[in-house]
Residue frames as a rotation matrix with the C-alpha (Angstrom) as fourth column:
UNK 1
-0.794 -0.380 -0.475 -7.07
0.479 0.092 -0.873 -24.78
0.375 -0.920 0.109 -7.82
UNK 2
0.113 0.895 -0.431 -9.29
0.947 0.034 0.319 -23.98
0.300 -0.445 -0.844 -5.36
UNK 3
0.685 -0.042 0.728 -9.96
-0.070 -0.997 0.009 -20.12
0.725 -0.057 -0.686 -3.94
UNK 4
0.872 -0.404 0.275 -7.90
-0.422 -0.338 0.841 -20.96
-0.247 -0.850 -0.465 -0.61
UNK 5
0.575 -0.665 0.476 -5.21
0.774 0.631 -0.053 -22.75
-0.265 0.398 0.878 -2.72
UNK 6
0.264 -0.761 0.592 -4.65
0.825 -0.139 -0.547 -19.95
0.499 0.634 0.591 -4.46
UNK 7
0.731 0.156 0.665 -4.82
-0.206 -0.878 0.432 -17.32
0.651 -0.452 -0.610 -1.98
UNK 8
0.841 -0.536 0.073 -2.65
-0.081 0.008 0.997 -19.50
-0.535 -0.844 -0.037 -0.11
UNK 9
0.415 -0.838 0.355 -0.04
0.909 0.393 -0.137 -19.53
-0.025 0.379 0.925 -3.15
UNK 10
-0.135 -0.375 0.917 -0.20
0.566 -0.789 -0.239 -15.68
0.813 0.487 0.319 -2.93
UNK 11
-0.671 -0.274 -0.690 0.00
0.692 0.106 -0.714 -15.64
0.268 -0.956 0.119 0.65
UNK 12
-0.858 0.397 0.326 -3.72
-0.475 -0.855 -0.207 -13.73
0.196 -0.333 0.922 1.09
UNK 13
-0.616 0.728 0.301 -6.88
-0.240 0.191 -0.952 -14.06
-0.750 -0.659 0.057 2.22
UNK 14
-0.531 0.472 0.704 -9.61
0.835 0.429 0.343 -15.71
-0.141 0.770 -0.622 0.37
UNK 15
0.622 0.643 -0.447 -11.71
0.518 -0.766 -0.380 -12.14
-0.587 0.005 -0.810 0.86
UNK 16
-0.138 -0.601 -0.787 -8.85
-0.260 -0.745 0.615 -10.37
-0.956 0.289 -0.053 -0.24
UNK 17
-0.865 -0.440 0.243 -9.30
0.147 0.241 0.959 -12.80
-0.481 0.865 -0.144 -3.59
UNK 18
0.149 0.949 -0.278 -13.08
0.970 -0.194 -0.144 -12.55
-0.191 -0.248 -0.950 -3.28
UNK 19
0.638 0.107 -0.763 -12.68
0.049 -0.994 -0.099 -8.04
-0.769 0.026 -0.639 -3.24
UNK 20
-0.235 -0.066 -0.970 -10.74
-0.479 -0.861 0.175 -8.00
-0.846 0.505 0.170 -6.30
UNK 21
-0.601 0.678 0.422 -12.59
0.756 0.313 0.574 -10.23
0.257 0.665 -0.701 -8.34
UNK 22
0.526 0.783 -0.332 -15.19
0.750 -0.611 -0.253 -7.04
-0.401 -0.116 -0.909 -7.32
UNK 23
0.399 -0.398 -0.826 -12.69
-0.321 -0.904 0.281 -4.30
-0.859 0.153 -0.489 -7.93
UNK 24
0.926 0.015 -0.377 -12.48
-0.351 -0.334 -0.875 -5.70
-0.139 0.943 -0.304 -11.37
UNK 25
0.164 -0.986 0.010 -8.18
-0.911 -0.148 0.386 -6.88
-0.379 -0.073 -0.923 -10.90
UNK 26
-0.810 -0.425 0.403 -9.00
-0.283 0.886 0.366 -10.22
-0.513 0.183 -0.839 -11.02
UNK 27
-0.485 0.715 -0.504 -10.98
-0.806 -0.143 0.574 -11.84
0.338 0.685 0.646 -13.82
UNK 28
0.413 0.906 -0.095 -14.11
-0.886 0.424 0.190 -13.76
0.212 0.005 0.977 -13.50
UNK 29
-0.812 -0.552 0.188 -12.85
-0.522 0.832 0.189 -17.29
-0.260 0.055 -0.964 -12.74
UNK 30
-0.187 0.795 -0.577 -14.89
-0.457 0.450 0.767 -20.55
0.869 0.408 0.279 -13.59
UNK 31
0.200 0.474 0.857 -17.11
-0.979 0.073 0.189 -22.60
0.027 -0.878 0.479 -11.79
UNK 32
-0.914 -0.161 0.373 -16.76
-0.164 0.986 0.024 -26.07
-0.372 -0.040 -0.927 -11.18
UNK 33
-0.767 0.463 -0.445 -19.93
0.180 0.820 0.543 -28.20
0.616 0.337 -0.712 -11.39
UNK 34
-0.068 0.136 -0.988 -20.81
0.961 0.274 -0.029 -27.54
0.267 -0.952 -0.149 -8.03
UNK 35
0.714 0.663 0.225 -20.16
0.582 -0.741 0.336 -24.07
0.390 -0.109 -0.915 -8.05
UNK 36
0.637 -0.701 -0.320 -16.90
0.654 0.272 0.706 -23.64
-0.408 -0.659 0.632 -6.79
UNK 37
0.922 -0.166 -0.349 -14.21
-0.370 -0.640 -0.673 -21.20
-0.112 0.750 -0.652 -8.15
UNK 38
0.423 -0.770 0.477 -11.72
0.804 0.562 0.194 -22.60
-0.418 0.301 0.857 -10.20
UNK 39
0.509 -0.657 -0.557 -8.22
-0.811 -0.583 -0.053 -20.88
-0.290 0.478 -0.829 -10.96
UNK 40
0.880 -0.414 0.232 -5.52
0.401 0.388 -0.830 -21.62
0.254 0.823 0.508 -13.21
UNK 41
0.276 -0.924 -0.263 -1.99
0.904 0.157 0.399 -20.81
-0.327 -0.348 0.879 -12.74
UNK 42
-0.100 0.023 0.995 -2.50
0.729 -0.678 0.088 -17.55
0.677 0.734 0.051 -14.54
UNK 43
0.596 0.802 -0.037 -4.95
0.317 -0.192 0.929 -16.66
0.738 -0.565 -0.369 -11.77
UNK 44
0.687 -0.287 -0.668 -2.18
0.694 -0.016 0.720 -16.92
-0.217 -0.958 0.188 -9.24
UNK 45
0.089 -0.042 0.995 0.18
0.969 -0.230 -0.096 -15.20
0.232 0.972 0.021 -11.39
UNK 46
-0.179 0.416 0.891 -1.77
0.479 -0.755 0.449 -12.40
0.860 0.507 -0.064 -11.48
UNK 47
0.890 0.380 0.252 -2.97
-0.092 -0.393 0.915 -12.06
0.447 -0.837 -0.315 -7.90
UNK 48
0.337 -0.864 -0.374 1.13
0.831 0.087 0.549 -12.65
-0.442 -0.496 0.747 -6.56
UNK 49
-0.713 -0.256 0.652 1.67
0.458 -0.875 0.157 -9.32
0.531 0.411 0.741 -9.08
UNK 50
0.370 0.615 0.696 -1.16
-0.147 -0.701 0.698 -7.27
0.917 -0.360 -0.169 -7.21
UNK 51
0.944 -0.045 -0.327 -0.12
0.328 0.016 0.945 -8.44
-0.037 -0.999 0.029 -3.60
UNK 52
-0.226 -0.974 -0.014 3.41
0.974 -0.226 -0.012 -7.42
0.008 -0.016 1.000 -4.55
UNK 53
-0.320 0.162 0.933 2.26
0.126 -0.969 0.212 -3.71
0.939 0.186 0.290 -6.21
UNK 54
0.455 0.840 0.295 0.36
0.124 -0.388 0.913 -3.54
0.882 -0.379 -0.281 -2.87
UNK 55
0.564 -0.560 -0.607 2.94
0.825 0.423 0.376 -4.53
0.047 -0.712 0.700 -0.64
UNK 56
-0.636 -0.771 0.023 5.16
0.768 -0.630 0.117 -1.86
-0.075 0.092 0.993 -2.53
UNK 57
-0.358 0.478 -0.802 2.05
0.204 -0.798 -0.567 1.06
-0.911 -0.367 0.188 -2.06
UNK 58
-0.996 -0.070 0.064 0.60
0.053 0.151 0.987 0.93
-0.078 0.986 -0.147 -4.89
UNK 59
-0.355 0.934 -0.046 -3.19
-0.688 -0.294 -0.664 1.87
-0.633 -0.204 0.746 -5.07
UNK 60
-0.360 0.176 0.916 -5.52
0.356 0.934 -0.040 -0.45
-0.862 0.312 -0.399 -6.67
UNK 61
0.973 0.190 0.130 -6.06
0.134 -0.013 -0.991 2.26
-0.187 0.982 -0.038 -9.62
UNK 62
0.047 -0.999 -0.008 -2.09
-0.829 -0.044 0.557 2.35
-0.557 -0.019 -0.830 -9.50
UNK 63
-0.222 -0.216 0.951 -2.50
-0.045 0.976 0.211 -1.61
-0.974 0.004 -0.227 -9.93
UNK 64
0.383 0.915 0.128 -4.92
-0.040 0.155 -0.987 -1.41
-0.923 0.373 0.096 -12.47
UNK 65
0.803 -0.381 -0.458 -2.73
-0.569 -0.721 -0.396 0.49
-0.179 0.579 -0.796 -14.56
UNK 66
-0.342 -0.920 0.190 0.16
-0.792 0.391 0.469 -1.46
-0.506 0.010 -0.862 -14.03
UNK 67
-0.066 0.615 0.786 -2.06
0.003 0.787 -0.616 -4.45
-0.998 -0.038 -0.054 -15.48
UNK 68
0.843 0.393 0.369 -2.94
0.426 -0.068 -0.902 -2.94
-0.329 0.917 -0.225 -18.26
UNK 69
0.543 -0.817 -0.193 0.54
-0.794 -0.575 0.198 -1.59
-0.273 0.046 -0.961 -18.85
UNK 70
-0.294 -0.603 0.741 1.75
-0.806 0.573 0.146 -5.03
-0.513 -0.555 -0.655 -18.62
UNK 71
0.195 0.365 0.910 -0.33
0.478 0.775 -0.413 -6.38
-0.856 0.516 -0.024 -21.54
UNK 72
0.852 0.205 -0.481 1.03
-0.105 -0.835 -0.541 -3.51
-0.512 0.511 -0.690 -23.48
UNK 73
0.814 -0.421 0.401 3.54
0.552 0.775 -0.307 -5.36
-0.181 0.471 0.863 -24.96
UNK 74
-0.063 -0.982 0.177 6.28
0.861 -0.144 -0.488 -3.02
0.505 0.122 0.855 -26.27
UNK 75
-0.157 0.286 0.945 4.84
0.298 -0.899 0.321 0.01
0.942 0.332 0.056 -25.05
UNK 76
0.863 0.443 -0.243 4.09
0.256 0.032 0.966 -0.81
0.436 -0.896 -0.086 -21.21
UNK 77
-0.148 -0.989 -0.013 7.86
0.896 -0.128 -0.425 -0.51
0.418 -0.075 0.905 -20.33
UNK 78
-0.483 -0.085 0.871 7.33
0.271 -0.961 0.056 3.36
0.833 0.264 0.487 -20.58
UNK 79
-0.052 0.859 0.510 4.63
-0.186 -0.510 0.840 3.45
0.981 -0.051 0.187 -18.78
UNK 80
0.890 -0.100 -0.445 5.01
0.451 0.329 0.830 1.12
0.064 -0.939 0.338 -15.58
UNK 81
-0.309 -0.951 0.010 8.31
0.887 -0.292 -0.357 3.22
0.342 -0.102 0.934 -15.33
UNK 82
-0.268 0.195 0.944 6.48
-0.020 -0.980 0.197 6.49
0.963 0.033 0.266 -15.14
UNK 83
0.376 0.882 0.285 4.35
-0.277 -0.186 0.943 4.91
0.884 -0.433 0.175 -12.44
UNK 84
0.652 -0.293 -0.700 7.08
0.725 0.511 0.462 3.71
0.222 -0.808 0.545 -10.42
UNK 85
-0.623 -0.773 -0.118 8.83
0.774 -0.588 -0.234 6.46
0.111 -0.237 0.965 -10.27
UNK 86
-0.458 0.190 0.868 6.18
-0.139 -0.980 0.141 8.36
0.878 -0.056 0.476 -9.86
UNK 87
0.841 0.154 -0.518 5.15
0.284 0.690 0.666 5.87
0.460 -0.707 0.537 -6.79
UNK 88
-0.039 -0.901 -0.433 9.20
0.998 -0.010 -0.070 6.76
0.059 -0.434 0.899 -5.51
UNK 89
-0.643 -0.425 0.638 8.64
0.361 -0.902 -0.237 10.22
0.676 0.078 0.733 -5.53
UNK 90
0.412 0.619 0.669 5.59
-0.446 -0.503 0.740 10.36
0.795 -0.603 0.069 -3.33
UNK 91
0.514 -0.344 -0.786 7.69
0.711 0.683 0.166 7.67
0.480 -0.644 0.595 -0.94
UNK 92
-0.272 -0.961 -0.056 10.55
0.887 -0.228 -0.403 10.26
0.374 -0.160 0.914 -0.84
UNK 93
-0.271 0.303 0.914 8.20
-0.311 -0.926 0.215 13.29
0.911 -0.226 0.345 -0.21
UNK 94
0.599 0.795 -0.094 6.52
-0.305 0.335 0.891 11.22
0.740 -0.505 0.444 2.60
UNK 95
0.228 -0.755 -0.615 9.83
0.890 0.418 -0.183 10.28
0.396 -0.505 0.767 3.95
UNK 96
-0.628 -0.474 0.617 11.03
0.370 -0.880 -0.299 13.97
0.685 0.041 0.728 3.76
UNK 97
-0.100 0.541 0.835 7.97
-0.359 -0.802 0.476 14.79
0.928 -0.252 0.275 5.80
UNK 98
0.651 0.755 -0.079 8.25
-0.226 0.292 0.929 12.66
0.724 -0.587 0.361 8.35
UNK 99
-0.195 -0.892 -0.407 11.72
0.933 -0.041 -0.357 13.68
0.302 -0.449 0.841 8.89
UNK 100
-0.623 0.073 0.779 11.06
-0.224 -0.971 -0.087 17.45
0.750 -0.228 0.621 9.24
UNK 101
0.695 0.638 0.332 7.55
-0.533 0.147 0.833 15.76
0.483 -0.756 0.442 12.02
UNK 102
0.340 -0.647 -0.683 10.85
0.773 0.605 -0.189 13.43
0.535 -0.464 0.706 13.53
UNK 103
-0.628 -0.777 0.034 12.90
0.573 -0.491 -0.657 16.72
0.527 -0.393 0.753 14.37
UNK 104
-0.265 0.603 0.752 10.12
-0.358 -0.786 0.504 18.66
0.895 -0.136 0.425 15.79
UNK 105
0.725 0.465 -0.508 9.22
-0.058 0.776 0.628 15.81
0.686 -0.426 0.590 17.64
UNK 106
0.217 -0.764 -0.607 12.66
0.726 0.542 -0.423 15.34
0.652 -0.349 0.673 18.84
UNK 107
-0.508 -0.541 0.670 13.25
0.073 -0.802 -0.592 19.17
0.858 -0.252 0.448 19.83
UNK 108
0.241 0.652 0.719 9.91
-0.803 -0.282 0.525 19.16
0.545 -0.704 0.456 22.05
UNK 109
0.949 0.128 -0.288 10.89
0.103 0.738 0.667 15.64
0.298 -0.662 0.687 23.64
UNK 110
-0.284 -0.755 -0.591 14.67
0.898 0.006 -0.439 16.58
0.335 -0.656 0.677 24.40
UNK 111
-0.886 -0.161 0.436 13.18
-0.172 -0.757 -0.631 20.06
0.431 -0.634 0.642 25.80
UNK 112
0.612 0.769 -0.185 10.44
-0.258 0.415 0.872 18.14
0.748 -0.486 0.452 28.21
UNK 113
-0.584 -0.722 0.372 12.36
-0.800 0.433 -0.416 17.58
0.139 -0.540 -0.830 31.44
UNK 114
-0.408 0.308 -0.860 9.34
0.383 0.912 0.145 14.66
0.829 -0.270 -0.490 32.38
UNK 115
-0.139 0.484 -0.864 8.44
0.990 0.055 -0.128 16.32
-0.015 -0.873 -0.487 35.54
UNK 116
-0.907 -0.391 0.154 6.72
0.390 -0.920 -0.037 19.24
0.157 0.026 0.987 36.52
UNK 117
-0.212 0.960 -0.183 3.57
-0.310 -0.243 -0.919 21.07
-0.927 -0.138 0.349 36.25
UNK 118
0.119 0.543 0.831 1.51
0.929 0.234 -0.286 20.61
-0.350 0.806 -0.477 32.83
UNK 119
0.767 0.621 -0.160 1.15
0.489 -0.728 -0.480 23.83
-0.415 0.290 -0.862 32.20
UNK 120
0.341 -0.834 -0.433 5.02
-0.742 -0.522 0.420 24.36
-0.577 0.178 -0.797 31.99
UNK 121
0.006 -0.296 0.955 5.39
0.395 0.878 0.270 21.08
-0.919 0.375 0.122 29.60
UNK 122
-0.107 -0.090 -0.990 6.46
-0.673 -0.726 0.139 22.60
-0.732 0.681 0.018 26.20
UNK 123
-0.961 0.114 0.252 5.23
0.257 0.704 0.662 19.74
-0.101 0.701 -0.706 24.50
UNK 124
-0.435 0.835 -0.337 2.14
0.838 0.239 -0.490 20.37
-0.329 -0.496 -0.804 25.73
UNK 125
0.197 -0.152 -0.968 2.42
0.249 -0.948 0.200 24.02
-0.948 -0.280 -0.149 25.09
UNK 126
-0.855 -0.436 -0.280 3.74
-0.277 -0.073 0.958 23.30
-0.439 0.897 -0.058 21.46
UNK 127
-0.826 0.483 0.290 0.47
0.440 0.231 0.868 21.45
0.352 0.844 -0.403 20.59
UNK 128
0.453 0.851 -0.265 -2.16
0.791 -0.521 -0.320 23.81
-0.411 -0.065 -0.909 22.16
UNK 129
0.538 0.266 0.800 -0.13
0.769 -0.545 -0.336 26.64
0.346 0.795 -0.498 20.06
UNK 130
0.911 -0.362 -0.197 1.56
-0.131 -0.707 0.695 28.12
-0.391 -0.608 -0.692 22.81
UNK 131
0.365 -0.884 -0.291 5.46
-0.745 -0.090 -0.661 29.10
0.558 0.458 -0.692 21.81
UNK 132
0.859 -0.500 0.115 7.53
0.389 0.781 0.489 26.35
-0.334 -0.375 0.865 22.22
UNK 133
0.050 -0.998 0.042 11.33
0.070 0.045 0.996 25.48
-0.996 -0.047 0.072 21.44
């Protein structure tokens, strides 16, 4: 298949298939005659497992790993476990913080009447440092 074949079987951009054939994720493909890159069903595969890992936050040395984890016959198991769960714990911190920036948020926008001066807006007042709620 052609590069936009398979980018369109793994629902990405041809650049996107184009940058990790640079970053090393995806291997070398052949050429046609002409010059052309030619994939294989492997190819797609491979690049429908990286747009997934990426989809699910996964960094592209996250991916990498997972790759090579994933040719690790009995032994990857272990490993692509570590990395997803260690991939779910930074989710759950990141969640956790952007509840604790929600409730702040919430306290300074249900104590904002909307009108007034500026100077007496405790939103305002909360992010130039000044005591707030």
């Amino acid at each position: 298949m052609t590069i936009g074949q398979l980018a369109a079987c793994a629902g990405v951009g041809a650049d996107t298939v184009r940058y990790y054939e640079r970053e090393g994720l995806m291997p070398t493909p052949r050429r046609s005659e002409s010059g052309y890159r030619r994939y294989d069903a492997a190819s797609a595969t491979r690049l429908r497992f990286i747009r997934r890992a990426r989809d699910l936050g996964f960094s592209l040395d996250d991916v990498r790993e997972l790759l090579a984890l994933s040719a690790d016959g009995g032994h990857g198991t272990q490993g692509v476990r570590a990395r997803a769960e260690a991939r779910l714990a930074d989710i759950e911190r990141r969640i956790a913080e952007l509840r604790r920036v929600q409730r702040g948020l919430r306290i300074l926008v249900d104590a904002c009447p909307g009108h007034g001066p500026l100077d007496a807006c405790p939103i305002l007042a909360a992010l130039g440092g000044k005591e707030g709620p």
